[in-house]
N, CA, C and O atoms as a Tinker XYZ file with bonds, in Angstrom:
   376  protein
     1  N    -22.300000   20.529000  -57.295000    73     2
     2  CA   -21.370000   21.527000  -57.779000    64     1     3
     3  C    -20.721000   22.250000  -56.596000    63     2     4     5
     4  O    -21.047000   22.060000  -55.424000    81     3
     5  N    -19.725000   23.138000  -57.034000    73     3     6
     6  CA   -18.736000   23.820000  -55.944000    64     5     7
     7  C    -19.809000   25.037000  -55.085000    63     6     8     9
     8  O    -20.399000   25.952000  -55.659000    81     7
     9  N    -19.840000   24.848000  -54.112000    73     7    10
    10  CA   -20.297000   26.046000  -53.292000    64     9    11
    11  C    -19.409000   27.748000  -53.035000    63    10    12    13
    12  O    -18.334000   28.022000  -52.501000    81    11
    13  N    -20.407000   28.557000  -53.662000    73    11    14
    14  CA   -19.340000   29.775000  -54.020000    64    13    15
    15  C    -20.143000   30.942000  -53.214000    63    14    16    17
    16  O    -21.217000   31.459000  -53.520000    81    15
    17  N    -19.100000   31.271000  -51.818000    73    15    18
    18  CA   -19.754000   31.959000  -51.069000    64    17    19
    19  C    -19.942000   33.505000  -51.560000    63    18    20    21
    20  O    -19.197000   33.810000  -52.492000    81    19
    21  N    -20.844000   34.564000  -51.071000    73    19    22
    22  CA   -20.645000   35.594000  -52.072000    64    21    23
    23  C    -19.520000   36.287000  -51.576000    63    22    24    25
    24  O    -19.022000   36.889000  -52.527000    81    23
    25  N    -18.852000   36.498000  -50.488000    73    23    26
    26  CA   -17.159000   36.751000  -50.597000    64    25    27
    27  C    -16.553000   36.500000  -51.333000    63    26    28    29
    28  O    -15.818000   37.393000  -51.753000    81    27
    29  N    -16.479000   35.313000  -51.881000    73    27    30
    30  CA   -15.576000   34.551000  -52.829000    64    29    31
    31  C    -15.680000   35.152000  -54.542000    63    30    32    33
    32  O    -14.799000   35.457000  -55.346000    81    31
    33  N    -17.285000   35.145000  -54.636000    73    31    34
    34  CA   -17.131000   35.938000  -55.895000    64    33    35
    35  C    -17.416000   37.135000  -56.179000    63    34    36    37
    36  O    -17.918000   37.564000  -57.218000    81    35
    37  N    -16.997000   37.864000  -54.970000    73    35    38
    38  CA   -17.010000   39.349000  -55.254000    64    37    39
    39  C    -15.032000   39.294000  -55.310000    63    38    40    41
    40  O    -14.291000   40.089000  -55.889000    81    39
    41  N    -14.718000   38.284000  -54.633000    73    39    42
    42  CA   -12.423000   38.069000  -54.625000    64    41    43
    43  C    -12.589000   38.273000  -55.998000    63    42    44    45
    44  O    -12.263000   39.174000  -56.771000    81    43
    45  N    -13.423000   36.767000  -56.149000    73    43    46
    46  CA   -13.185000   36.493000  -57.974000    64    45    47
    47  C    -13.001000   37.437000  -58.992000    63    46    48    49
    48  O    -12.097000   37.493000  -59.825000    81    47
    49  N    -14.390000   38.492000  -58.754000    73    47    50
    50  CA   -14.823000   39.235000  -59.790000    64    49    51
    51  C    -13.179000   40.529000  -58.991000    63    50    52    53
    52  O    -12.334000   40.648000  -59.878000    81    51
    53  N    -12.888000   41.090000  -58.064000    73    51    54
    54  CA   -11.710000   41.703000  -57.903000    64    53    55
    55  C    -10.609000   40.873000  -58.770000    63    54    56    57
    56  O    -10.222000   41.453000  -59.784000    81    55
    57  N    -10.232000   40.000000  -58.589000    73    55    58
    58  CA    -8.924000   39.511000  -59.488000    64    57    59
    59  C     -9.118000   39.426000  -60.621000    63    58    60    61
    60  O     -8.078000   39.380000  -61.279000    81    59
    61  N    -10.085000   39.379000  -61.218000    73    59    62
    62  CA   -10.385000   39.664000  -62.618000    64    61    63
    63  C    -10.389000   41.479000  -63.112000    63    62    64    65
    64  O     -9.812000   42.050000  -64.037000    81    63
    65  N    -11.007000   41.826000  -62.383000    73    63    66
    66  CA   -10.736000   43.531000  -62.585000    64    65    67
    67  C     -8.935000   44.224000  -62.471000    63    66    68    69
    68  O     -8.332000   45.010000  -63.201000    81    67
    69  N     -8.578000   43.576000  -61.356000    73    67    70
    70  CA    -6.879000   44.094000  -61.205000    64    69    71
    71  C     -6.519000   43.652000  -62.483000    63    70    72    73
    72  O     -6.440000   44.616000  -63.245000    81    71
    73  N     -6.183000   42.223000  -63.210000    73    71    74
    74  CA    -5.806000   41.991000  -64.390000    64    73    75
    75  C     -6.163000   42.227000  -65.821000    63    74    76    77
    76  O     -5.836000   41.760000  -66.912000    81    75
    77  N     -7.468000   43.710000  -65.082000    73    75    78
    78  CA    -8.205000   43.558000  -66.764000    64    77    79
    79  C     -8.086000   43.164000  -67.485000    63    78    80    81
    80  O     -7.493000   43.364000  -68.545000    81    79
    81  N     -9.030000   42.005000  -66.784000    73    79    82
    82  CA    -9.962000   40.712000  -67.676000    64    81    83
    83  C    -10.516000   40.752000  -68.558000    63    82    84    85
    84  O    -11.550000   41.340000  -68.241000    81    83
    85  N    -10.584000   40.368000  -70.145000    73    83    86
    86  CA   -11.462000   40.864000  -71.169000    64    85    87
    87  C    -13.369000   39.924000  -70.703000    63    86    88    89
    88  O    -13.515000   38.737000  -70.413000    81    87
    89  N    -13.940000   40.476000  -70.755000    73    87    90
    90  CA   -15.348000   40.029000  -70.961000    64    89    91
    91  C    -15.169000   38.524000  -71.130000    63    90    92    93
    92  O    -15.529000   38.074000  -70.042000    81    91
    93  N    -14.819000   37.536000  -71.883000    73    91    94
    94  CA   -14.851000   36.552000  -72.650000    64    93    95
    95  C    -13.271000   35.596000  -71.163000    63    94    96    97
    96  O    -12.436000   34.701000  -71.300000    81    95
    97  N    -13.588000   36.292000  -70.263000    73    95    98
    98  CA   -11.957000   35.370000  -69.271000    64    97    99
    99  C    -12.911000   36.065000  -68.324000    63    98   100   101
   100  O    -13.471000   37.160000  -68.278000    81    99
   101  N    -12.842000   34.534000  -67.299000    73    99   102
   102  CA   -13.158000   33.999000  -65.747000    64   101   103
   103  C    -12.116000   33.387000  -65.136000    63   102   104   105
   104  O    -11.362000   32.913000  -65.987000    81   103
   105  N    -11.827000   33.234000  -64.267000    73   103   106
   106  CA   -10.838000   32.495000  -62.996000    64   105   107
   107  C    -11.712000   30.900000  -63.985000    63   106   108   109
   108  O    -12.811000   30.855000  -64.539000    81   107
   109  N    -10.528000   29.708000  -63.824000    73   107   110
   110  CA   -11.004000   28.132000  -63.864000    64   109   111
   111  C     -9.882000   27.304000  -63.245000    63   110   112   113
   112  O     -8.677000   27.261000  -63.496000    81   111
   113  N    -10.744000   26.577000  -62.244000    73   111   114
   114  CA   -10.009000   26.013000  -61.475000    64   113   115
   115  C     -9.600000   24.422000  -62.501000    63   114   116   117
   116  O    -10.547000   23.732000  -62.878000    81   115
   117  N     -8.385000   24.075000  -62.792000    73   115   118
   118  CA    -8.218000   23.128000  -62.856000    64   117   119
   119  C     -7.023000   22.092000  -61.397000    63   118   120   121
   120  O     -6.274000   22.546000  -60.532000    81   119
   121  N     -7.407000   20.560000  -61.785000    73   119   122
   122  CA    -6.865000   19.475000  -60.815000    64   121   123
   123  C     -5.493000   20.079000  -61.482000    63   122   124   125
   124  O     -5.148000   20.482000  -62.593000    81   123
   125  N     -4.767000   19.879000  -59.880000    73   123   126
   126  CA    -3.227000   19.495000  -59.956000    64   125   127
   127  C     -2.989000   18.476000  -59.169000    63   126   128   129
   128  O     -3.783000   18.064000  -58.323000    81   127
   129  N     -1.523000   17.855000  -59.475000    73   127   130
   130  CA    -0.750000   16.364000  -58.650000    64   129   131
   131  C     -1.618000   17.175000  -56.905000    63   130   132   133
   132  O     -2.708000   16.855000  -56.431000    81   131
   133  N     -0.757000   18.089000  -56.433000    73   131   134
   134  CA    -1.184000   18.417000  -55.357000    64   133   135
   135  C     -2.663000   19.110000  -54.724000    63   134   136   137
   136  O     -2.850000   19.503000  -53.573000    81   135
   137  N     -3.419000   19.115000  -55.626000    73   135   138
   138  CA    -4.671000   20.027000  -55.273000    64   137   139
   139  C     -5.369000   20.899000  -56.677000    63   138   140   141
   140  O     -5.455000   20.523000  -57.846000    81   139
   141  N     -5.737000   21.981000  -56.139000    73   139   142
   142  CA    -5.943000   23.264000  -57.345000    64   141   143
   143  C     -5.336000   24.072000  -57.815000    63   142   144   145
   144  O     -4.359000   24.756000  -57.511000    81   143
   145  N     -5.988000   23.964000  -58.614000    73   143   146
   146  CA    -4.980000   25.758000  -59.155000    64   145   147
   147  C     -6.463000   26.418000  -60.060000    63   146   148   149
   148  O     -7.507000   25.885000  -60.434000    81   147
   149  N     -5.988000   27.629000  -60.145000    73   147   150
   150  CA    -7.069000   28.598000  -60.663000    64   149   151
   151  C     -6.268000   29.428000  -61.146000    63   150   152   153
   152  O     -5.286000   29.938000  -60.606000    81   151
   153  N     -6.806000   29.623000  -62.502000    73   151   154
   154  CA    -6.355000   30.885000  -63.614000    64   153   155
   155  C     -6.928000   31.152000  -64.358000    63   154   156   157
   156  O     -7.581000   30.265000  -64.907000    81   155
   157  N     -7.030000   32.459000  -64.806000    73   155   158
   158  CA    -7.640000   32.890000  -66.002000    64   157   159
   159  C     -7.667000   31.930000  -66.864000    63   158   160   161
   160  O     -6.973000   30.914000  -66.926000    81   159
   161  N     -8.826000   32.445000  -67.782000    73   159   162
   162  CA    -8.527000   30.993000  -69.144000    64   161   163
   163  C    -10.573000   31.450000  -69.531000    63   162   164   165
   164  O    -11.526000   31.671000  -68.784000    81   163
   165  N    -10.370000   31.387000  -71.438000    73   163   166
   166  CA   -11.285000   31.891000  -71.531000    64   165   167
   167  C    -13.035000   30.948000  -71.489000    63   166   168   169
   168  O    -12.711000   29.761000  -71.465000    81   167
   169  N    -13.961000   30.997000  -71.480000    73   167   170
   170  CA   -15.104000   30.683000  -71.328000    64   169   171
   171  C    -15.498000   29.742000  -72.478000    63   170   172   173
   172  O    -15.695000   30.149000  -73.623000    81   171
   173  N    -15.599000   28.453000  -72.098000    73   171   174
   174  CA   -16.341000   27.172000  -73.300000    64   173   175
   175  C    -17.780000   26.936000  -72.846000    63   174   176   177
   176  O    -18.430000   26.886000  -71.801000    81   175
   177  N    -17.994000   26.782000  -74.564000    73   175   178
   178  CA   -19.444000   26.370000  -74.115000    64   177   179
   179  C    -20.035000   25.651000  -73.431000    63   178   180   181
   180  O    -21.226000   25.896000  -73.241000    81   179
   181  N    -19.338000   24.341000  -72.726000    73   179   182
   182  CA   -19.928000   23.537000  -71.821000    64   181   183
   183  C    -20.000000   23.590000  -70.474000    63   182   184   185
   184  O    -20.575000   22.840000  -69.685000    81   183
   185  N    -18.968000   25.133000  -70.195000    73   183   186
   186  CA   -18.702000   25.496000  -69.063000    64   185   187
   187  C    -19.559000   25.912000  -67.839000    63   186   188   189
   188  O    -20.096000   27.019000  -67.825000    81   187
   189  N    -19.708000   24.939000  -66.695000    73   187   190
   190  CA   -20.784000   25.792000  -65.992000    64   189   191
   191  C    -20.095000   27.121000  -65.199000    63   190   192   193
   192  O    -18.936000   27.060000  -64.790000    81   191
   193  N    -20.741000   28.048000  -65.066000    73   191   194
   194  CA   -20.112000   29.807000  -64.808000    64   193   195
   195  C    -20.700000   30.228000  -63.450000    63   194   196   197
   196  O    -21.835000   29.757000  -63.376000    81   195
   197  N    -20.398000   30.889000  -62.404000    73   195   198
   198  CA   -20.299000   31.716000  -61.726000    64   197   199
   199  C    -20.331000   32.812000  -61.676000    63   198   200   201
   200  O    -19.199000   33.290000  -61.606000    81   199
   201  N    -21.412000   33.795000  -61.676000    73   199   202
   202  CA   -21.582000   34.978000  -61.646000    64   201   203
   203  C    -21.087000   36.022000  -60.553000    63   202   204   205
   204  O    -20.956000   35.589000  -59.408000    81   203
   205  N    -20.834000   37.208000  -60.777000    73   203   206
   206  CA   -21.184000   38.021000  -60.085000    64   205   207
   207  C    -21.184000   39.500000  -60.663000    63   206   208   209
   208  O    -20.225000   39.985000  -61.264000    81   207
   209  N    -22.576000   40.261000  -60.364000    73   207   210
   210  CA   -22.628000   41.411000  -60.787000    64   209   211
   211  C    -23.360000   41.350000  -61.895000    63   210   212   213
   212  O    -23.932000   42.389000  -62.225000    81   211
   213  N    -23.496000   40.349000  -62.590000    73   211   214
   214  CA   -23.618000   40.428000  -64.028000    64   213   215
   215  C    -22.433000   39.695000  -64.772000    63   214   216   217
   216  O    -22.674000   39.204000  -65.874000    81   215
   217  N    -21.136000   39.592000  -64.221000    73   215   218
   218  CA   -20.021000   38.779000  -64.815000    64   217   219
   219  C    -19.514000   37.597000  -64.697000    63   218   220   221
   220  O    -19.017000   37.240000  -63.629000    81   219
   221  N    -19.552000   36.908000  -65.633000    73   219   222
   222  CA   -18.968000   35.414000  -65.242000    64   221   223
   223  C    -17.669000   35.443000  -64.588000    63   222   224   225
   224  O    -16.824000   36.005000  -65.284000    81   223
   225  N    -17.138000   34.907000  -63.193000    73   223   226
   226  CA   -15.965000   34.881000  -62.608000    64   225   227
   227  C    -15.446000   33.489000  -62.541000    63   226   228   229
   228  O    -14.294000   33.072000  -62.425000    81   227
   229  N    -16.601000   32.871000  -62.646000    73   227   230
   230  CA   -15.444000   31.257000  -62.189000    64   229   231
   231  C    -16.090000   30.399000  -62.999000    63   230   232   233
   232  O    -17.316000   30.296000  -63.007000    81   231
   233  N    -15.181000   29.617000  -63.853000    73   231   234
   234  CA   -15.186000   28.581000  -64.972000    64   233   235
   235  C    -15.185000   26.726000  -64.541000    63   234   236   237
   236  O    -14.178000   26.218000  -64.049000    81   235
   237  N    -16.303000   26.006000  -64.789000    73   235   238
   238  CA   -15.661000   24.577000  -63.985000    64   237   239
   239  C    -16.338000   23.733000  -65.465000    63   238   240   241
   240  O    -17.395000   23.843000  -66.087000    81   239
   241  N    -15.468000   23.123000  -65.567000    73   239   242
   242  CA   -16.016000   22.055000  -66.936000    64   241   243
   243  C    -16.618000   20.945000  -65.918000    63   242   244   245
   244  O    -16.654000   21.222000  -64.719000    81   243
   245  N    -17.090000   19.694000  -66.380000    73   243   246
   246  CA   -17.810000   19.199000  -66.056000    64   245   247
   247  C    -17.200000   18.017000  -65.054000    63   246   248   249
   248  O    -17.953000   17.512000  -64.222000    81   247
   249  N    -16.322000   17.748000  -65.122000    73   247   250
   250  CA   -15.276000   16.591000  -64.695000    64   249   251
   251  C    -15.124000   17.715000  -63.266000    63   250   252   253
   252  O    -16.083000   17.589000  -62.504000    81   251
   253  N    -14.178000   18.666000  -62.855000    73   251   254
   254  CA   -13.951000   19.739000  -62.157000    64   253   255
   255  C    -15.464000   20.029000  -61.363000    63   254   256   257
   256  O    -15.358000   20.168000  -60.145000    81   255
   257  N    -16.839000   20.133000  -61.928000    73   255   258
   258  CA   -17.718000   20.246000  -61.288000    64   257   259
   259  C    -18.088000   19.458000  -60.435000    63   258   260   261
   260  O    -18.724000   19.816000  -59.443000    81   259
   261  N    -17.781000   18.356000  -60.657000    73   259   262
   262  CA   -18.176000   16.991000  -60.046000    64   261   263
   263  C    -17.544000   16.427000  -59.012000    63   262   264   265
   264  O    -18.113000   15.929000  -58.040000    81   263
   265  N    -15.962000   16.507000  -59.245000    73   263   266
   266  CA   -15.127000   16.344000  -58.402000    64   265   267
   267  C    -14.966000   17.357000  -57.640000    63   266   268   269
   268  O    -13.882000   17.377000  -57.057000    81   267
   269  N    -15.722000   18.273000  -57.424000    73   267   270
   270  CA   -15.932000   19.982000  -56.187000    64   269   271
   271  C    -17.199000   19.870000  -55.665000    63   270   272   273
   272  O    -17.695000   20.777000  -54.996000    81   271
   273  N    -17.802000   18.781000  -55.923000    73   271   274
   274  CA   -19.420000   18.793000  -54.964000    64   273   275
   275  C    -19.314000   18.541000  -53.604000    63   274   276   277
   276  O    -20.385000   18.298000  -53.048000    81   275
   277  N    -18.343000   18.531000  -52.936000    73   275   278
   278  CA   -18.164000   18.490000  -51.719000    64   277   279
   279  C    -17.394000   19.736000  -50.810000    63   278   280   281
   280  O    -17.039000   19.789000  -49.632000    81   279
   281  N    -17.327000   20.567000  -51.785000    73   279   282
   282  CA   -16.035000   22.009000  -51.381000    64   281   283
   283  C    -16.965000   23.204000  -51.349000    63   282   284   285
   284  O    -17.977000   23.466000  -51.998000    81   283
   285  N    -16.413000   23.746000  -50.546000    73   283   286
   286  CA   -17.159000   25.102000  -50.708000    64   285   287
   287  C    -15.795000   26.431000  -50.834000    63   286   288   289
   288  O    -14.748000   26.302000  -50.199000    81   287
   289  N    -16.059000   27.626000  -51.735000    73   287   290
   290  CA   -15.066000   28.213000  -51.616000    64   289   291
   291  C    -14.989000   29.538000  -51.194000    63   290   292   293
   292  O    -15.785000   30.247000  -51.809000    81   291
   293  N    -14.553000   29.922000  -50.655000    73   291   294
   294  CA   -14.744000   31.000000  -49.547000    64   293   295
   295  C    -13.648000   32.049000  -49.344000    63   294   296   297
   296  O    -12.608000   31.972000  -49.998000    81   295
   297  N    -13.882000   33.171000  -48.322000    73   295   298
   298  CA   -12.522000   33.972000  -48.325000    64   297   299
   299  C    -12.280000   33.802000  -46.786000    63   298   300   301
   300  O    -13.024000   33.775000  -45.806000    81   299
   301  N    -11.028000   33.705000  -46.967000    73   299   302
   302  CA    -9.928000   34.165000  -45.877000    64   301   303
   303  C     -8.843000   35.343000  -45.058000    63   302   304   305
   304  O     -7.833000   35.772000  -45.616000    81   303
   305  N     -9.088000   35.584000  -44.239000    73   303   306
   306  CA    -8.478000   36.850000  -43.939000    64   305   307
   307  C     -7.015000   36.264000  -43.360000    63   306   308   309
   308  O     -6.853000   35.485000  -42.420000    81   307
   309  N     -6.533000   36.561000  -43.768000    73   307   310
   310  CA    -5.181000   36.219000  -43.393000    64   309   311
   311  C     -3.665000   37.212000  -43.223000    63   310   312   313
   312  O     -3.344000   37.860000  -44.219000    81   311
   313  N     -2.947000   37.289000  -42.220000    73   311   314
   314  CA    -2.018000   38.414000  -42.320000    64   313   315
   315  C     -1.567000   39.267000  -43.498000    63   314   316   317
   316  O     -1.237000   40.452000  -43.448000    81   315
   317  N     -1.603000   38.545000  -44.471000    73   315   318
   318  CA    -1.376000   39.260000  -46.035000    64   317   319
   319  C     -2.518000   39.395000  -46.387000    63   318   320   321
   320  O     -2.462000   39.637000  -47.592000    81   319
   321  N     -3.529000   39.385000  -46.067000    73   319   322
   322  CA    -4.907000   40.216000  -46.587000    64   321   323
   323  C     -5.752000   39.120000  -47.026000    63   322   324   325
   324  O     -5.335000   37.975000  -46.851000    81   323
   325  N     -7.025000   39.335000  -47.642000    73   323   326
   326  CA    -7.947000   38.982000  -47.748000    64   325   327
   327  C     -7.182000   37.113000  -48.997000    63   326   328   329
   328  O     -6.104000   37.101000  -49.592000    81   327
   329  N     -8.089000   36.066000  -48.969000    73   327   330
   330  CA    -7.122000   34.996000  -49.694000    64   329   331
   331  C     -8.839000   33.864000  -50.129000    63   330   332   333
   332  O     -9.796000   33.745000  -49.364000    81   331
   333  N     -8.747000   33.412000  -51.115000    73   331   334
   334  CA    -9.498000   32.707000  -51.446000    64   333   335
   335  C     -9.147000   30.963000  -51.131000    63   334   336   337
   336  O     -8.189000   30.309000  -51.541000    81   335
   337  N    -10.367000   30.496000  -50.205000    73   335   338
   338  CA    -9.801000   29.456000  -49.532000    64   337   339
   339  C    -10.677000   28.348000  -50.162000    63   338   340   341
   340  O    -11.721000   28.792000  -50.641000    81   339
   341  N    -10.483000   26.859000  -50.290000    73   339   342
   342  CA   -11.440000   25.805000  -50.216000    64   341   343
   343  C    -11.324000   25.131000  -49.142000    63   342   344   345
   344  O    -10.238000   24.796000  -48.668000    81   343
   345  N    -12.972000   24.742000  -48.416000    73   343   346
   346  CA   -12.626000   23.655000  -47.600000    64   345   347
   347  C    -14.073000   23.003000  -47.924000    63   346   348   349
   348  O    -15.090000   23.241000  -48.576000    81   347
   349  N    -13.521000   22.031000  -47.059000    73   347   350
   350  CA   -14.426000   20.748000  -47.445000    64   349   351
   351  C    -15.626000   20.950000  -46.774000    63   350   352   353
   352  O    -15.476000   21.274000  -45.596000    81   351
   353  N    -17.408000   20.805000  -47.384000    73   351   354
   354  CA   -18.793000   21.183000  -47.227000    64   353   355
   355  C    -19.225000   20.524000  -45.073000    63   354   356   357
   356  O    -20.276000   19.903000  -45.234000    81   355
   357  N    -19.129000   20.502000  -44.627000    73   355   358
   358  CA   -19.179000   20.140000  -42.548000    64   357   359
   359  C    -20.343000   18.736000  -43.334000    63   358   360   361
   360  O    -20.201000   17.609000  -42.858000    81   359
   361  N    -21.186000   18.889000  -44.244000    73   359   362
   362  CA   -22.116000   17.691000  -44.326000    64   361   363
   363  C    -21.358000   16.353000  -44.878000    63   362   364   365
   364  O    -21.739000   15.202000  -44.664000    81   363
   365  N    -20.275000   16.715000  -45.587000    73   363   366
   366  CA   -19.740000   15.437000  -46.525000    64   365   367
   367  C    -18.607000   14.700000  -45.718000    63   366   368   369
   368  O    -17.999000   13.648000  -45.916000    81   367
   369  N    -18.557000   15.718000  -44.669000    73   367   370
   370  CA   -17.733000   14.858000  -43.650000    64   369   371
   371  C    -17.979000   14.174000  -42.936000    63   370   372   373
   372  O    -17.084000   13.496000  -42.433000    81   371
   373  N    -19.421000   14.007000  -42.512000    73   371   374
   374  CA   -20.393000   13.040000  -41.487000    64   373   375
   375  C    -20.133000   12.281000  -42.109000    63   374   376
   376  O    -20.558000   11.144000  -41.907000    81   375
């Protein structure tokens, strides 16, 4: 599964608070042509979840889990401020 540093889901659990998020909505990353994307979208039962605090922040169905076992996701500081990054796990690259 995706490696979720606790930077990342304390971002998570922030972008969910700015958009007051109802209880029942986490960030879920789905595949695009070019990469990821991540958006709100509400919580299925088969969903494996990401906590923080007590709150589910990040949503991955099972296909998405599988195809992220090599990523880890992390934050970035970057001239426009703090940015939620993926890169690829230093072991899966050996």
């Amino acid at each position: 599964m995706l490696t979720v540093t606790p930077a990342a889901r304390d971002r998570l659990l922030s972008k969910l608070n700015r958009r007051k998020a109802a209880d029942d909505v986490a960030m879920r990353f789905t595949r695009r042509r070019n990469g990821w994307r991540l958006r709100p979208d509400q919580i299925r039962p088969d969903d494996t979840t990401v906590t923080c605090e007590g709150r589910k922040v990040l949503l991955l169905d099972a296909v998405v889990a599988k195809a992220m076992t090599t990523l880890t996701l992390d934050v970035s500081n970057t001239e426009t401020g703090a940015k939620l990054r993926l890169r690829r796990n230093a072991e899966a690259s050996e």
